[in-house]
PDB file of N, CA, C and O in Angstrom:
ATOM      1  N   UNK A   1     119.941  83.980 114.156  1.00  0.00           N
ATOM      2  CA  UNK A   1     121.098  83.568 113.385  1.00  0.00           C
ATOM      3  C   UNK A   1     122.257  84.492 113.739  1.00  0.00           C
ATOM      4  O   UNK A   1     122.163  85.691 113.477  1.00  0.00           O
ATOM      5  N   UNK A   2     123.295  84.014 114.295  1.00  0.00           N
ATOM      6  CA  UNK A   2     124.315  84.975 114.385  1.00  0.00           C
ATOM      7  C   UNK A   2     125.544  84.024 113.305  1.00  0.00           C
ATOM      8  O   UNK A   2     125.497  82.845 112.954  1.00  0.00           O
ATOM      9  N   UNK A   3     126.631  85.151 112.984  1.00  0.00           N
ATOM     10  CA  UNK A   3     127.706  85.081 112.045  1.00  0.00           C
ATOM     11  C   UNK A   3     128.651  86.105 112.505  1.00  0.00           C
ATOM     12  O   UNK A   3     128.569  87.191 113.078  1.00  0.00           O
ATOM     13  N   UNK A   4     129.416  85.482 112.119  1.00  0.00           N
ATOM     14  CA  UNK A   4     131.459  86.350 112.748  1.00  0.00           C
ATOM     15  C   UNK A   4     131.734  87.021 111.727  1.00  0.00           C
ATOM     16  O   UNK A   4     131.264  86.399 110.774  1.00  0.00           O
ATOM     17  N   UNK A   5     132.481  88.405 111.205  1.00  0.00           N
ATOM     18  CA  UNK A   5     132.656  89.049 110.173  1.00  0.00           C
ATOM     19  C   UNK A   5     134.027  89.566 110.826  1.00  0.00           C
ATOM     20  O   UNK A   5     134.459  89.176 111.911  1.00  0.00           O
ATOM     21  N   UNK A   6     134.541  90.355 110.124  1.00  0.00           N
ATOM     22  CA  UNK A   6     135.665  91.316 110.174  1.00  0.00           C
ATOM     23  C   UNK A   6     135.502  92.634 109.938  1.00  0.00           C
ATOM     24  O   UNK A   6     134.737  92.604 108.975  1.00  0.00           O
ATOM     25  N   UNK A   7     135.753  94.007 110.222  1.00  0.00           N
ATOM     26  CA  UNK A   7     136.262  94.817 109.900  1.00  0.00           C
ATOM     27  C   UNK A   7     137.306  95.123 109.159  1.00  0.00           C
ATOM     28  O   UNK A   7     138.182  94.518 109.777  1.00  0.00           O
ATOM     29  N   UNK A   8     137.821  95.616 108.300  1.00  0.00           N
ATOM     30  CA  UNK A   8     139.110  96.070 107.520  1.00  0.00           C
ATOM     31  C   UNK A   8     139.482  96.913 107.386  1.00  0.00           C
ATOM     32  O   UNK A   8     138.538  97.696 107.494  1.00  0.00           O
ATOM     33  N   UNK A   9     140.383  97.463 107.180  1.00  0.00           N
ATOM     34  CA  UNK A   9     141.910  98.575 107.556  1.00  0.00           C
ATOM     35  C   UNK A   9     140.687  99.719 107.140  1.00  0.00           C
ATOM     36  O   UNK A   9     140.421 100.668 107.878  1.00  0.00           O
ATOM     37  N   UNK A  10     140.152  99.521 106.133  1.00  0.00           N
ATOM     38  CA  UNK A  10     138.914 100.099 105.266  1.00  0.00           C
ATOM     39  C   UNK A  10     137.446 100.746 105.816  1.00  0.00           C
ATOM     40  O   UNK A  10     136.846 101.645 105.227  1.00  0.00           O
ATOM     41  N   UNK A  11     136.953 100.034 107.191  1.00  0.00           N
ATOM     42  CA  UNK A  11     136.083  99.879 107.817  1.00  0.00           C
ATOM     43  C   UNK A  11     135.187  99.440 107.051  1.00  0.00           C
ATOM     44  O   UNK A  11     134.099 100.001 106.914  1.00  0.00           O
ATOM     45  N   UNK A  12     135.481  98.537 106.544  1.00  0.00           N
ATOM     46  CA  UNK A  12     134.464  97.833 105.574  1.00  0.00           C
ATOM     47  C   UNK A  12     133.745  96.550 106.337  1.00  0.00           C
ATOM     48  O   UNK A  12     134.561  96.053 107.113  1.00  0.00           O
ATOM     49  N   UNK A  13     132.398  95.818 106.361  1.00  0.00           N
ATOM     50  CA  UNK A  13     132.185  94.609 106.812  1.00  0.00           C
ATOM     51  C   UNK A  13     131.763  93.974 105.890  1.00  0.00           C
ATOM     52  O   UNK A  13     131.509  94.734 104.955  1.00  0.00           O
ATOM     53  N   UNK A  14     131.468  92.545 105.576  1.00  0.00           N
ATOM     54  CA  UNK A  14     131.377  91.864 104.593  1.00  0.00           C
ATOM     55  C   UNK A  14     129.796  90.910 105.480  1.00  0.00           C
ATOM     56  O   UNK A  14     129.771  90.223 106.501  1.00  0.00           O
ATOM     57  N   UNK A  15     128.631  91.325 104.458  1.00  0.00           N
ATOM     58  CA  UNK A  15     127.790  90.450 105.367  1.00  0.00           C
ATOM     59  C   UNK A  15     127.719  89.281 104.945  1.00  0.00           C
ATOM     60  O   UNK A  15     127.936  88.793 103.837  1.00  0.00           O
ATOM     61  N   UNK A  16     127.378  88.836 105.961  1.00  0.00           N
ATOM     62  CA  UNK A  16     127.533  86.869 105.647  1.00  0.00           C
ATOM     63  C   UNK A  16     126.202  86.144 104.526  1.00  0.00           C
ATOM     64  O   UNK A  16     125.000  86.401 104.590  1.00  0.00           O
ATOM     65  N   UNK A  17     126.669  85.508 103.867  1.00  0.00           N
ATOM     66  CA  UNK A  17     125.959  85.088 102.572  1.00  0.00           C
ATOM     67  C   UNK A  17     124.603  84.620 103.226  1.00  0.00           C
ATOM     68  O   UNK A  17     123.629  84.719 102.480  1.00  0.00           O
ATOM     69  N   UNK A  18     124.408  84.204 104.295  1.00  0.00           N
ATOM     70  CA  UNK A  18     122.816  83.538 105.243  1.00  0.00           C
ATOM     71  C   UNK A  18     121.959  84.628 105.636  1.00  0.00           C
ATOM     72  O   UNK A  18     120.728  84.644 105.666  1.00  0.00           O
ATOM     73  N   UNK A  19     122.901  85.669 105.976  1.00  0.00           N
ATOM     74  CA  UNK A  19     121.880  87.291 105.963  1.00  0.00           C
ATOM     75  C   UNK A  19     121.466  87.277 104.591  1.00  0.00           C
ATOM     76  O   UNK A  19     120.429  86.856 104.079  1.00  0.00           O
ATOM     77  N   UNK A  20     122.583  87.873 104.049  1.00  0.00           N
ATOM     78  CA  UNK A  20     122.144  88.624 102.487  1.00  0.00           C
ATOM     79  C   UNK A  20     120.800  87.886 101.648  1.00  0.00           C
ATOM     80  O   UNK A  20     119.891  88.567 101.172  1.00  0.00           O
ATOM     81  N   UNK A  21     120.849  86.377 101.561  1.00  0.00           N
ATOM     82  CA  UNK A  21     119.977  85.824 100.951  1.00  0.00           C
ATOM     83  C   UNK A  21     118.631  85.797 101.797  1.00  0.00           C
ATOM     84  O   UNK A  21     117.670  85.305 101.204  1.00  0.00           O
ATOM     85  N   UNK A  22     118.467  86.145 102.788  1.00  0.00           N
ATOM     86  CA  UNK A  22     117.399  86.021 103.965  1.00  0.00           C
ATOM     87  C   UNK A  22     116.760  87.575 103.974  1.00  0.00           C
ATOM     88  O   UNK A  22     115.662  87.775 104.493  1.00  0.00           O
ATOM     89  N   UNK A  23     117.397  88.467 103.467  1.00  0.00           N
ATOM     90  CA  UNK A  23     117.229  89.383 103.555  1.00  0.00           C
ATOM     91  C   UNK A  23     117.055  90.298 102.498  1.00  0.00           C
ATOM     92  O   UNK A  23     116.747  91.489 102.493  1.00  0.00           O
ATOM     93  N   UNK A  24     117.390  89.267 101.350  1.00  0.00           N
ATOM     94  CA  UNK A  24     117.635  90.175 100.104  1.00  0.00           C
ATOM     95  C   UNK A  24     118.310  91.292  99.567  1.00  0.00           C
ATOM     96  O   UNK A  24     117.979  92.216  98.825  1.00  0.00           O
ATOM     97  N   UNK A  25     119.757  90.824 100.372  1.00  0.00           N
ATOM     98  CA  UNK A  25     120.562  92.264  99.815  1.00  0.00           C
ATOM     99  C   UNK A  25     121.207  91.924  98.244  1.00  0.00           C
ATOM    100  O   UNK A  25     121.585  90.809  97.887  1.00  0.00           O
ATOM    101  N   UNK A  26     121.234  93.190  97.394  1.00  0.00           N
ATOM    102  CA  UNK A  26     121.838  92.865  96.402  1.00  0.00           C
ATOM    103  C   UNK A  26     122.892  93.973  95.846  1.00  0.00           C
ATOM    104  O   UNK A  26     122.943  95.020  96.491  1.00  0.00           O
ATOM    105  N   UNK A  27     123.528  93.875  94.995  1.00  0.00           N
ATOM    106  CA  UNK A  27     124.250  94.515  94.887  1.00  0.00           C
ATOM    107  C   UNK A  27     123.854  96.189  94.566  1.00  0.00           C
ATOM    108  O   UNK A  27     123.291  96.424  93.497  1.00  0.00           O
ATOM    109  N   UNK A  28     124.147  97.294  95.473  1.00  0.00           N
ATOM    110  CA  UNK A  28     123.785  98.878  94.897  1.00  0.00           C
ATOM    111  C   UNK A  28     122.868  99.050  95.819  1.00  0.00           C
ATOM    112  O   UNK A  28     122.480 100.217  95.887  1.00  0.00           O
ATOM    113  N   UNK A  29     122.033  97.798  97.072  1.00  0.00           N
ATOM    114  CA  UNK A  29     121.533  98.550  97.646  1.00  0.00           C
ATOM    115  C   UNK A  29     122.241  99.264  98.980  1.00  0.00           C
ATOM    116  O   UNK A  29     123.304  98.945  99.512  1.00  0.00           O
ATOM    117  N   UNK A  30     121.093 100.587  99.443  1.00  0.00           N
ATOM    118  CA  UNK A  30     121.403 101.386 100.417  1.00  0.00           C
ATOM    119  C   UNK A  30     120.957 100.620 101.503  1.00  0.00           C
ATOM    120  O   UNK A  30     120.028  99.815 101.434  1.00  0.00           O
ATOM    121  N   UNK A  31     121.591 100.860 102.468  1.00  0.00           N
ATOM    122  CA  UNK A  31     121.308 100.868 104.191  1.00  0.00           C
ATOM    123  C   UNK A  31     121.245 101.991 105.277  1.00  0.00           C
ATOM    124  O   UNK A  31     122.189 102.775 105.376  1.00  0.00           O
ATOM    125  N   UNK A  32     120.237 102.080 106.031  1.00  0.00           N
ATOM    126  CA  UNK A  32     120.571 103.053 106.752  1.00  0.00           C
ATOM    127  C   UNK A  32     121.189 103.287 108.029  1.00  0.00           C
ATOM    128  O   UNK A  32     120.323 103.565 108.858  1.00  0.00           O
ATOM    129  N   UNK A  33     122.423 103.283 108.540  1.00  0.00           N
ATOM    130  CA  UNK A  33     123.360 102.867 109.410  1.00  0.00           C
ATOM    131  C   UNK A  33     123.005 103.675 110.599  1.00  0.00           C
ATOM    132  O   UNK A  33     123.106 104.898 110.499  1.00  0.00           O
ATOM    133  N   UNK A  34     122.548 103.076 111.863  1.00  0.00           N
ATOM    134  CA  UNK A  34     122.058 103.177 112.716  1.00  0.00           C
ATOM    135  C   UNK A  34     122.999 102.991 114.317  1.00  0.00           C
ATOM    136  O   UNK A  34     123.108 101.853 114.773  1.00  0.00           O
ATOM    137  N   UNK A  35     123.520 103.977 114.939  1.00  0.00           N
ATOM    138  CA  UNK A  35     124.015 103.020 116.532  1.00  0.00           C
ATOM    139  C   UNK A  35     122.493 102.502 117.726  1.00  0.00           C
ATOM    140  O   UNK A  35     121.420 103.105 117.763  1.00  0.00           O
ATOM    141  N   UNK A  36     122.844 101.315 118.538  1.00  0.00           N
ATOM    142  CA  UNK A  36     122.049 101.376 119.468  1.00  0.00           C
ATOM    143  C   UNK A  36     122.534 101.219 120.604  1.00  0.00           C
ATOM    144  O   UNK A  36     122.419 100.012 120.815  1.00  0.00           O
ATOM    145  N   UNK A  37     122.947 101.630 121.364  1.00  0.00           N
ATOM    146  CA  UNK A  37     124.239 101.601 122.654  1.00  0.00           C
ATOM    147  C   UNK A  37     125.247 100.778 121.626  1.00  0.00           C
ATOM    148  O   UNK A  37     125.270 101.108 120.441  1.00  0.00           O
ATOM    149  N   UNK A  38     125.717 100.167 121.903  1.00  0.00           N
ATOM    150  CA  UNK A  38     127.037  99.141 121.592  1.00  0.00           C
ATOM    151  C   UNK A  38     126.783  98.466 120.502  1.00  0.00           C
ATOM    152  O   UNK A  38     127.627  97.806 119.895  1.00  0.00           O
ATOM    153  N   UNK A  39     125.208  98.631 120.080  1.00  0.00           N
ATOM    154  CA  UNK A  39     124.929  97.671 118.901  1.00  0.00           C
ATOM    155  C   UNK A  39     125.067  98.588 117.751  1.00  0.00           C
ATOM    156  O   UNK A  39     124.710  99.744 117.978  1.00  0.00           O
ATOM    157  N   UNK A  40     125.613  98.262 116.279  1.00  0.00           N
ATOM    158  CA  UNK A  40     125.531  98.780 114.798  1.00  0.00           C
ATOM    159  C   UNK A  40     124.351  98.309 114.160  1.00  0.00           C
ATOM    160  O   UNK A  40     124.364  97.107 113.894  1.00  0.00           O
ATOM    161  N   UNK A  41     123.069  99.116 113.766  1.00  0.00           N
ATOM    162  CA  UNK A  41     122.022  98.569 113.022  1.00  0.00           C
ATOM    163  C   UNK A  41     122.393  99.020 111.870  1.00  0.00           C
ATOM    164  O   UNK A  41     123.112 100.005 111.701  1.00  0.00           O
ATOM    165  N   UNK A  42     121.846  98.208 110.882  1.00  0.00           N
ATOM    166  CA  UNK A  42     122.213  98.144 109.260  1.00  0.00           C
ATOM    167  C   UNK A  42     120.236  98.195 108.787  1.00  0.00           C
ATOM    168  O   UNK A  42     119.268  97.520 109.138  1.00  0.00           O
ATOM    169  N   UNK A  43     120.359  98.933 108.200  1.00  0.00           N
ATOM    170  CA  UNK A  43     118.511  98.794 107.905  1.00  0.00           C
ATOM    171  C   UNK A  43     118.483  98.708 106.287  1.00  0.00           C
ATOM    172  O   UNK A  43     119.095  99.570 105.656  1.00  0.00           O
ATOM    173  N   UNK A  44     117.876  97.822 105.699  1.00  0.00           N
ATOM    174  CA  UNK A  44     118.215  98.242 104.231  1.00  0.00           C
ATOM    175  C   UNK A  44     116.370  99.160 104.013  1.00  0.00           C
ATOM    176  O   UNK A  44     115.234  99.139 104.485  1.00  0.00           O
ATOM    177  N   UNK A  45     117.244  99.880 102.921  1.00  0.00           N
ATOM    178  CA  UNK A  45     116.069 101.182 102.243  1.00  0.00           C
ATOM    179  C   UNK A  45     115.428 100.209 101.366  1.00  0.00           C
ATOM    180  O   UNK A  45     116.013  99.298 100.780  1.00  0.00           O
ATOM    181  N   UNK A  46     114.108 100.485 101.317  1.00  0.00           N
ATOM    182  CA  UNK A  46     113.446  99.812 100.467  1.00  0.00           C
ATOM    183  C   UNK A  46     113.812 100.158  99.142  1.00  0.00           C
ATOM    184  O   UNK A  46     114.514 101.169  99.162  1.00  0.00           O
ATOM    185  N   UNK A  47     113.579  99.638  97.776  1.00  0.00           N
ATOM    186  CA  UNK A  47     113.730 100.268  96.688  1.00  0.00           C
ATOM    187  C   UNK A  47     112.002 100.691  96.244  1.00  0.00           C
ATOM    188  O   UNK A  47     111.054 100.017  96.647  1.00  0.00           O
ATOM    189  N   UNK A  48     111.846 101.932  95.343  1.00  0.00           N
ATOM    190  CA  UNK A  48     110.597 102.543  95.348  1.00  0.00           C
ATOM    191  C   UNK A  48     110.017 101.117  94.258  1.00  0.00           C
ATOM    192  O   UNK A  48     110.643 100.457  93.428  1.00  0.00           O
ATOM    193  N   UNK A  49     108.396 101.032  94.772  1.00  0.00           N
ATOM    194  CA  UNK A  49     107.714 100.299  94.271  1.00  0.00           C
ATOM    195  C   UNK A  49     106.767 100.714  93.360  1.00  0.00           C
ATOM    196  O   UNK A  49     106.306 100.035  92.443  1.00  0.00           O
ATOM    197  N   UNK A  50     106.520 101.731  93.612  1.00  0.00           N
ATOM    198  CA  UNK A  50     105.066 102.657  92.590  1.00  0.00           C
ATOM    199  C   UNK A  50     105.761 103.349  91.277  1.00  0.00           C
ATOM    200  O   UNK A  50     106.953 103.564  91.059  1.00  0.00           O
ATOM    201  N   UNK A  51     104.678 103.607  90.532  1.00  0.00           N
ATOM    202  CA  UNK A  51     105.218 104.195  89.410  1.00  0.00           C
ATOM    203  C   UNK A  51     105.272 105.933  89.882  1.00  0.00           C
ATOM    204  O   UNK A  51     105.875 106.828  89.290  1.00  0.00           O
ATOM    205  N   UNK A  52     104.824 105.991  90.550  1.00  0.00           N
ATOM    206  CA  UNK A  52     104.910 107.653  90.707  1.00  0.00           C
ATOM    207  C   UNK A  52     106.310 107.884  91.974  1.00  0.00           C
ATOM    208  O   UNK A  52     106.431 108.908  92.646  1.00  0.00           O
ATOM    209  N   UNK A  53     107.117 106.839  92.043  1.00  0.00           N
ATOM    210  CA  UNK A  53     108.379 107.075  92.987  1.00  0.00           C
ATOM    211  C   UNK A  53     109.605 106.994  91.939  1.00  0.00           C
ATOM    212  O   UNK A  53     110.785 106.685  92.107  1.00  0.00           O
ATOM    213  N   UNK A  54     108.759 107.454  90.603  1.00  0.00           N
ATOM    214  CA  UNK A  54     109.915 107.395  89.599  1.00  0.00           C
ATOM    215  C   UNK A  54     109.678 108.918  88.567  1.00  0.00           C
ATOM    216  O   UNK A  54     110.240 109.313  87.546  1.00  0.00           O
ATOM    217  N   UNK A  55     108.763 109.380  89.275  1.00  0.00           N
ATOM    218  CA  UNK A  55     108.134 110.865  88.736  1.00  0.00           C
ATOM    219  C   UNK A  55     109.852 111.888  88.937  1.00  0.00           C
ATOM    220  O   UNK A  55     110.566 112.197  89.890  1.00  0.00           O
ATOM    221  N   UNK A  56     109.877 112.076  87.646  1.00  0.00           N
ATOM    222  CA  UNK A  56     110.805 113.461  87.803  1.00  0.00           C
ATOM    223  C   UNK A  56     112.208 112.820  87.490  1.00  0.00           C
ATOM    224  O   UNK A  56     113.187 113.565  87.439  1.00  0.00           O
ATOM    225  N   UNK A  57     112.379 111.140  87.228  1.00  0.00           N
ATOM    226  CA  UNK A  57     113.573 110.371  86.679  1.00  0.00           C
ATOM    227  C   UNK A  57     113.935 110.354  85.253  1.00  0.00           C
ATOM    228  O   UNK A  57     115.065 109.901  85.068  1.00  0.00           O
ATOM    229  N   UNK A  58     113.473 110.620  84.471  1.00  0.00           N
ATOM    230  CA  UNK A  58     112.775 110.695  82.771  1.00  0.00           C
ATOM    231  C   UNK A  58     113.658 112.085  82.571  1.00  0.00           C
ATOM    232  O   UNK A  58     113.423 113.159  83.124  1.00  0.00           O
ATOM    233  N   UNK A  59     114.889 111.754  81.506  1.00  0.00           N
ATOM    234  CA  UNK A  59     115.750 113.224  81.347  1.00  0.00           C
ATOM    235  C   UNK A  59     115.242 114.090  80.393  1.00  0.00           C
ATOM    236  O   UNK A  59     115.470 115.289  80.554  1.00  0.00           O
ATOM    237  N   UNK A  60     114.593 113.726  79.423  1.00  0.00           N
ATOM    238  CA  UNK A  60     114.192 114.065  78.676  1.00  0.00           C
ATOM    239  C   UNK A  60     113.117 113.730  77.911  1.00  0.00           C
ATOM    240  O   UNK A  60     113.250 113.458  76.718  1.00  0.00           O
ATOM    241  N   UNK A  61     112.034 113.719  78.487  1.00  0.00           N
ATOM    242  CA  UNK A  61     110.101 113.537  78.114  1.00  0.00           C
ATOM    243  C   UNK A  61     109.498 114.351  77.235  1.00  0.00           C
ATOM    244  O   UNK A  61     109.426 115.540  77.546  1.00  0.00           O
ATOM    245  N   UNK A  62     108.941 113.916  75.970  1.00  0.00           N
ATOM    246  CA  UNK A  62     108.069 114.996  75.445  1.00  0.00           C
ATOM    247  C   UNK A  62     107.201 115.868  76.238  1.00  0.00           C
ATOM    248  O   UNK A  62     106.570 115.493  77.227  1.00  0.00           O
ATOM    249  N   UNK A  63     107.203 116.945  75.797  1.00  0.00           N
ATOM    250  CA  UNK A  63     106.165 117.983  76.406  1.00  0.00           C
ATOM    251  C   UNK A  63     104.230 117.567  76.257  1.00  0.00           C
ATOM    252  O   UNK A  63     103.334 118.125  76.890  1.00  0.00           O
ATOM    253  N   UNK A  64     104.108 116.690  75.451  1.00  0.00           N
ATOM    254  CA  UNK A  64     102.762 116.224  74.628  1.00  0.00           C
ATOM    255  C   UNK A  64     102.253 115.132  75.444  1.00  0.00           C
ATOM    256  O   UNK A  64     102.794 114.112  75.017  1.00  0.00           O
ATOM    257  N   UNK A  65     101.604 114.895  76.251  1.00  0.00           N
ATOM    258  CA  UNK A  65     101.258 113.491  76.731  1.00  0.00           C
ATOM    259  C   UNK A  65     101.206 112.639  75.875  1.00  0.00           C
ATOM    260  O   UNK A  65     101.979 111.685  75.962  1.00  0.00           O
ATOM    261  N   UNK A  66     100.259 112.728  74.766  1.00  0.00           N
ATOM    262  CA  UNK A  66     100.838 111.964  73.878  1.00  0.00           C
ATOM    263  C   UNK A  66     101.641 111.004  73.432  1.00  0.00           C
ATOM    264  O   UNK A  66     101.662 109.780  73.562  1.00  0.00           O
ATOM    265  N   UNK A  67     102.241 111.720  72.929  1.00  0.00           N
ATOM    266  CA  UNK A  67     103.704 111.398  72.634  1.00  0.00           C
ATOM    267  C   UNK A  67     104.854 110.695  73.484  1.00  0.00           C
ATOM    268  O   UNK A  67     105.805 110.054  73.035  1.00  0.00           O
ATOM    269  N   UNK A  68     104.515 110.993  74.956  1.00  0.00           N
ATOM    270  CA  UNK A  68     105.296 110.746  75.938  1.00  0.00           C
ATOM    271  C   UNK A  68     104.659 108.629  76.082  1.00  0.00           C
ATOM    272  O   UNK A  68     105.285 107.569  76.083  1.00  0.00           O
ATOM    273  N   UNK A  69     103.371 108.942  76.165  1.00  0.00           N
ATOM    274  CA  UNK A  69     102.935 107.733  76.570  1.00  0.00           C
ATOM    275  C   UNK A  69     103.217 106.497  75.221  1.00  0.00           C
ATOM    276  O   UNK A  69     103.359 105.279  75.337  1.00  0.00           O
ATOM    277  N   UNK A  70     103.230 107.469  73.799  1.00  0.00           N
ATOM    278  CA  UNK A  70     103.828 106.300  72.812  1.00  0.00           C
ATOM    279  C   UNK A  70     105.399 106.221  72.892  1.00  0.00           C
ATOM    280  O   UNK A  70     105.858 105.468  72.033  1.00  0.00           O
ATOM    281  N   UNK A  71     106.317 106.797  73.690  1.00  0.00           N
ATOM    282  CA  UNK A  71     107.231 106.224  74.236  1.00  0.00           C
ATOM    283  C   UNK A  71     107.479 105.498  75.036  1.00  0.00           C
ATOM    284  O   UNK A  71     108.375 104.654  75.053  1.00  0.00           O
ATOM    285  N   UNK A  72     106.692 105.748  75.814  1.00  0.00           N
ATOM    286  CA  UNK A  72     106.450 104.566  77.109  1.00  0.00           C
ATOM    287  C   UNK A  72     105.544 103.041  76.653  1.00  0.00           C
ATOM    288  O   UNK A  72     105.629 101.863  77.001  1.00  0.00           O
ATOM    289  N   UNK A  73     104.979 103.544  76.032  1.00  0.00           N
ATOM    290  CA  UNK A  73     104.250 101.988  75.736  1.00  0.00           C
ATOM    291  C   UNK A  73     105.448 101.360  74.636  1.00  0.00           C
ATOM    292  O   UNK A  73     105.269 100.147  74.527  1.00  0.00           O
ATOM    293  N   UNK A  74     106.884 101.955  73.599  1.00  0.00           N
ATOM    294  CA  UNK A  74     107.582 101.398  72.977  1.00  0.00           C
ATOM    295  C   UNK A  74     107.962 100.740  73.786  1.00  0.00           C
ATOM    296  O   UNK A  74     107.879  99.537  73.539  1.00  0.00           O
ATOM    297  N   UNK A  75     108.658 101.203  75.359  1.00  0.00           N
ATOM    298  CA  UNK A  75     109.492 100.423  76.132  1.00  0.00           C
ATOM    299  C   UNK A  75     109.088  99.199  76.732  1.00  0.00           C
ATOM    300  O   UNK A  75     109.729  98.173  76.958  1.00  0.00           O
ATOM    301  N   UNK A  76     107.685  99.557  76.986  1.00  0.00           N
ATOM    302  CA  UNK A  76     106.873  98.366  77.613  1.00  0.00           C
ATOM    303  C   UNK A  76     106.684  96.923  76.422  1.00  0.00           C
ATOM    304  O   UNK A  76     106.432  95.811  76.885  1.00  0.00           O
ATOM    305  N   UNK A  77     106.828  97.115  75.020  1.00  0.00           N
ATOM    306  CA  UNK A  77     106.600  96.255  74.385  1.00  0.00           C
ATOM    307  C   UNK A  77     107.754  95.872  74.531  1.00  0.00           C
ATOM    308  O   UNK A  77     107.927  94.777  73.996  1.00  0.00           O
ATOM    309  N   UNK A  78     108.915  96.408  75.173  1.00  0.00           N
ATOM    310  CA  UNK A  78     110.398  95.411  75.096  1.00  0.00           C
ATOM    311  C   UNK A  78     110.583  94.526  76.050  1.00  0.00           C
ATOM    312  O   UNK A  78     111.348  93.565  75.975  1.00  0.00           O
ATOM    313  N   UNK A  79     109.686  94.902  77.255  1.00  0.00           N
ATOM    314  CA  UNK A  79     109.963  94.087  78.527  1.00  0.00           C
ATOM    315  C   UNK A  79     109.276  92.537  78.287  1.00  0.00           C
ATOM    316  O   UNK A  79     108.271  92.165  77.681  1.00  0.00           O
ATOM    317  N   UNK A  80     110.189  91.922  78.968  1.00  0.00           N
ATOM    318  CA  UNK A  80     109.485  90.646  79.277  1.00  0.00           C
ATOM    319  C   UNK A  80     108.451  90.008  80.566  1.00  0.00           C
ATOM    320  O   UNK A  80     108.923  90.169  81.691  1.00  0.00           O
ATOM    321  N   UNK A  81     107.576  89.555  80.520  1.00  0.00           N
ATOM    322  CA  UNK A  81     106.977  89.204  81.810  1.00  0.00           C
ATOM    323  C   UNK A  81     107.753  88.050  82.310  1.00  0.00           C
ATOM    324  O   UNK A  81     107.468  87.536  83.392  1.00  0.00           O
TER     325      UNK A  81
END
């Protein structure tokens, strides 16, 4: 699939709506911007999938396991499947 884009005063590019949906870009994600001779690679970063790629995100956790996990199970009763 190729597509025509622009550059702007900005060096900004705008990817074409047939990538993005093919590819799943969404808004906030990272890429990792790559040269290959003459070519620009765009790689998108995965977003973390495991629960332990979120270890150390939590600003403020009880010290008690406990306690920590009846916070965590409050949040979980809010989510929806």
């Amino acid at each position: 699939m190729a597509s025509k884009t622009k550059v702007t005063r900005k060096y900004q590019v705008t990817i074409p709506k047939e990538v993005r949906k093919k590819v799943g870009v969404e808004v906030g994600d990272e890429f990792k911007v790559m040269d290959k001779g003459e070519a620009i690679v765009l790689e998108k970063i995965s977003k973390p999938r495991n629960l332990l790629s979120f270890a150390g995100c939590w600003k403020e956790y009880p010290e008690d396991p406990e306690e920590f996990m009846k916070e965590i199970r409050k949040l979980w009763s809010t989510w929806k499947a």
